[in-house]
C-alpha positions, 0 to 999 in steps of 0.5 A, spaced: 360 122 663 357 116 668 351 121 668 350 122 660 352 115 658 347 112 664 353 107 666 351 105 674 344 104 670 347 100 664 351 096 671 358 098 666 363 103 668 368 108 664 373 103 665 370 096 661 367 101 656 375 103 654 376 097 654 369 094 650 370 100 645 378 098 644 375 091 643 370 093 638 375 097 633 379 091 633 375 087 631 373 092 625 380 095 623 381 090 617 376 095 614 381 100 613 384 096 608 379 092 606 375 098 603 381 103 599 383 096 596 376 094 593 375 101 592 381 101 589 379 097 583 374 102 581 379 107 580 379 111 587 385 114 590 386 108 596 390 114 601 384 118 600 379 113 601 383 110 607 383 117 610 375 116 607 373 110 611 377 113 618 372 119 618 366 116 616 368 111 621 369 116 626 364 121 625 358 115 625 360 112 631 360 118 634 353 120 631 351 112 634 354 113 642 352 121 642 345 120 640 343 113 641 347 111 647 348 105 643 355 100 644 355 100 636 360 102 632 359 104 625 363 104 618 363 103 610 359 096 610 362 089 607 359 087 601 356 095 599 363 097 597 363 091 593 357 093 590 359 099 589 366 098 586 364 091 581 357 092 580 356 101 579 363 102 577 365 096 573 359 091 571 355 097 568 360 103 567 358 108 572 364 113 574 366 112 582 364 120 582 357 118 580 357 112 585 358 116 590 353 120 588 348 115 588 350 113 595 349 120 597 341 120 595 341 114 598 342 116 604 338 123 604 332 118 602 334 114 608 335 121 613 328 123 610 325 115 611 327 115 618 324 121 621 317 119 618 318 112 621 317 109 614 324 105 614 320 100 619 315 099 615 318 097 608 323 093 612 316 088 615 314 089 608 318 085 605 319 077 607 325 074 611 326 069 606 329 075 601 332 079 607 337 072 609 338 071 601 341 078 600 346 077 606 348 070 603 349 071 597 353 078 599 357 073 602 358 069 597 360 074 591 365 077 597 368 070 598 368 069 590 373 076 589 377 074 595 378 067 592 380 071 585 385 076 589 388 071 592 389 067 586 386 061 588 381 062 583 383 064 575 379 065 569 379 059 564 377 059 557 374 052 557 370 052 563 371 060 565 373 058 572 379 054 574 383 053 580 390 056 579 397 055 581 397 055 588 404 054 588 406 062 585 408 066 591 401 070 592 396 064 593 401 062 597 401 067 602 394 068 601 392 061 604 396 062 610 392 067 611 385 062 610 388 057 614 390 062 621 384 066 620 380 059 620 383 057 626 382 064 630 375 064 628 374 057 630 377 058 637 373 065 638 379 070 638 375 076 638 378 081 633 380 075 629 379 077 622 383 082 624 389 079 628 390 075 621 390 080 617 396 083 621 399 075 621 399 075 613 401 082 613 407 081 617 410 074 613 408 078 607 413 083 609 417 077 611 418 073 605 419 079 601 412 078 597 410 086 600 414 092 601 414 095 608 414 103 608 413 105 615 409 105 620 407 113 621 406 118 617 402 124 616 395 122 613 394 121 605 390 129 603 382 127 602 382 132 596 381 126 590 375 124 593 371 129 598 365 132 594 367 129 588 360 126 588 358 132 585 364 132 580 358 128 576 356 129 569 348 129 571 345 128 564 349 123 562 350 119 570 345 122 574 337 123 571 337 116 568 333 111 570 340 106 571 340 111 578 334 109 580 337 102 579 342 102 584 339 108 589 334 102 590 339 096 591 343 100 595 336 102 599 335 095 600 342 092 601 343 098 607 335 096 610 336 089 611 343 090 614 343 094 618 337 091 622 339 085 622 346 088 625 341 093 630 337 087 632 342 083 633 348 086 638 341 090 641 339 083 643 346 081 646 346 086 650 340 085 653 336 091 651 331 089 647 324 088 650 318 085 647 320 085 640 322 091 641 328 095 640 329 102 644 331 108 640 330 104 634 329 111 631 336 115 634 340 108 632 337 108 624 338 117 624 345 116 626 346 110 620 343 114 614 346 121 617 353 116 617 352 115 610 351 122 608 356 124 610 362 118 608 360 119 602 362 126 601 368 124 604 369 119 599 367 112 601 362 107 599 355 107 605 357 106 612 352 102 616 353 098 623 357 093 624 356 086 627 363 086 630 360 091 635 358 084 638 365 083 640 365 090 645 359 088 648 361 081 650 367 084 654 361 088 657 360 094 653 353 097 654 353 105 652 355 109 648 362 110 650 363 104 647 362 107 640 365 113 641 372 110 643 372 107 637 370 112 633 376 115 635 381 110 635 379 110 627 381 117 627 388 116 631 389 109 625 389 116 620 397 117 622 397 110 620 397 110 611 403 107 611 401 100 613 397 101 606 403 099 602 403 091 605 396 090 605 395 087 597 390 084 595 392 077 597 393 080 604 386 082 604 383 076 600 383 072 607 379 077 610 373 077 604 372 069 604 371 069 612 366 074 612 363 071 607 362 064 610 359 069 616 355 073 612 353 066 608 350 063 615 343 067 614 342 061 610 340 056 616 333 060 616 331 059 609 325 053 609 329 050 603 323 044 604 317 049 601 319 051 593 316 056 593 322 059 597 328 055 595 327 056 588 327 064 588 333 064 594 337 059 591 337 064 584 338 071 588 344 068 592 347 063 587 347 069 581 350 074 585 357 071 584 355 067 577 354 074 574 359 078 579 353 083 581 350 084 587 344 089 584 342 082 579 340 077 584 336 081 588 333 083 582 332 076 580 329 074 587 324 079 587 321 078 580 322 070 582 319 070 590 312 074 588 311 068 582 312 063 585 308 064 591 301 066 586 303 060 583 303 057 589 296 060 592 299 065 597 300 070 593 295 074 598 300 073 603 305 079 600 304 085 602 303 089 595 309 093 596 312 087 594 308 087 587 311 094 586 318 093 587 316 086 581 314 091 575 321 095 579 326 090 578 323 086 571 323 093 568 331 093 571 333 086 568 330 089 561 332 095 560 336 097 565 342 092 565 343 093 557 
């Protein structure tokens, strides 16, 4: 083990990558609730999709440490099943089997584009700007479903939103769990979107606002959900050019996420040099591999994530770190029980913080030059105005290119970029309707 993970050369020892791997999965387990409750609005079986999420977690963390080496654990993605659930499923009408299908293609293309070494490329093709307003705005529509979870948020005749009663029980609940989550935060408390999960679970349970069914129990069947990406009516849901739209949002949402999360914790961990990140390759295999295969155990795209970081600060430096916690994901399968406490008002608190995380992107932005602002400030502020991730990308991708040939820099874009414009125009006007 020392000599296959490299541990002397990495100056890390068996015992501090346990440790860094237990760290890790717990700043990453409020996923396994998160995700089948998202997954669940789009009418998903929530006990397959639990059982989903642990495999998918499991097989591609194992896939990380075994072929990258990397201390970078993997999981169905915050904001993608968002993506998935209100805007395939619910916003334009696809089953769930068809989502899951086109999140299957998604990540065959992503396996083929990795190993031709075009998935690089792309992502320098298309400007920073774009890549920190997805994540931003992502965030936002995050939070925005959480604020409605939690009924802190209400629809509303005269003005569509309003804020609601926050004396009911459930909102009440749910701002316990902002407040205590906050506080974890603020004070650096690894694991802490986690550990305020649990609290508000707990005083759920408590108060008598949720029912409490048990800790263990043998795992809920995968059966309504594995391989039901292919039960899909293939005329009707699959060669259609609505497919094209959404294979490519989630094309673009996974490229820039799990760079972002890859460039991110390499670098806290000191392994990038010059720029350059090593095994780029392996680590972006195992990510389009991961999503292949969760989406035939039934779960939205798998891709790394930034909680990784929390496991490299206790000193995790290989791929044992990934690979302990992918197999506590697989001990957390005798745990469905819990599903029963964890409601959607539990979970709202979880969504808002992950959003203001994914919204702090937005300090990169020069918001001082228009040309950027105006196509940034679109592509995130649409996203929850419109509940749907796949239009203000859309919108930022015809904005940015003309605003910037109106400014005389059209010749800075690369011309893929000019590509994806007559793309996405042809998406707002056919597509969306």
């Amino acid at each position: 083990m020392v000599r296959f993970f490299k541990l002397e050369e990495n100056g890390t020892s068996v015992r501090r990558e346990v440790l860094a791997g237990f760290t890790t999965f717990l700043a990453m387990a409020y996923i396994l609730f998160v995700n089948p409750e998202i997954l669940g609005a789009a009418g998903m079986d929530v006990g397959a999709v639990f059982v989903a999420t642990a495999l998918a977690a499991c097989v591609g963390s194992l896939i990380m440490g075994l072929l990258a080496n990397y201390p970078i654990a993997l999981a169905p993605g915050m904001g993608l099943n968002a993506f998935f659930a209100y805007t395939a499923v619910i916003g334009m009408g696809l089953s769930w089997q068809a989502a899951l299908f086109a999140v299957f293609v998604s990540g065959v293309i992503f396996v083929a584009i990795t190993l031709f070494k075009i998935r690089e490329k792309i992502i320098d093709a298309i400007p920073e700007e774009l890549k920190y307003a997805a994540g931003a705005g992502i965030g936002l529509f995050i939070a925005f479903i959480g604020f409605k979870n939690a009924g802190v948020i209400v629809s509303n005749e005269s003005t569509f939103v309003a804020l609601g009663n926050l004396s009911e029980p459930g909102a009440l609940l749910s701002l316990f769990g902002i407040v205590v989550t906050i506080i974890l935060v603020v004070r650096g408390v690894r694991g802490a979107v986690f550990y305020g999960l649990a609290l508000t679970a707990v005083v759920g349970v408590v108060t008598g606002f949720t029912s409490f069914a048990g800790v263990i129990a043998t795992p809920p069947s995968l059966a309504p959900t594995f391989l039901a990406a292919f039960a899909v009516d293939w005329q009707a849901e699959v060669f259609t050019l609505q497919m094209v739209g959404i294979v490519l949002t989630l094309l673009f949402v996974v490229f820039f996420d799990t760079a972002g999360t890859l460039f991110a914790v390499a670098t806290q961990a000191g392994f990038v040099k010059n720029n350059r990140l090593p095994r780029a390759g392996r680590a972006l295999f195992a990510d389009a591999s991961a999503t292949t295969i969760g989406s035939l155990f039934g779960t939205s795209t798998t891709t790394a994530y930034v909680e990784s970081s929390s496991g490299v600060a206790v000193g995790g430096r290989t791929g044992l770190t990934a690979i302990v916690a992918g197999l506590l994901f697989l001990v957390a399968l005798f745990f469905s029980p819990l599903l029963s406490v964890i409601t959607a008002e539990v979970t709202a608190p979880a969504l808002i913080i992950v959003g203001v995380m994914m919204a702090t992107s937005l300090r990169f932005i020069d918001w001082g030059k228009m040309e950027v602002a105006i196509p940034v400030f679109f592509t995130v502020v649409t996203m929850p105005l419109t509940y749907s991730i796949a239009t203000g990308i859309a919108l930022g991708f015809v904005l940015y290119p003309l605003t910037m040939v109106v400014k005389g820099r059209g010749r800075e874009l690369h011309p893929l970029m000019y590509a994806l414009f007559v793309v996405f125009i042809v998406y707002l006007g056919f597509l969306h309707h």
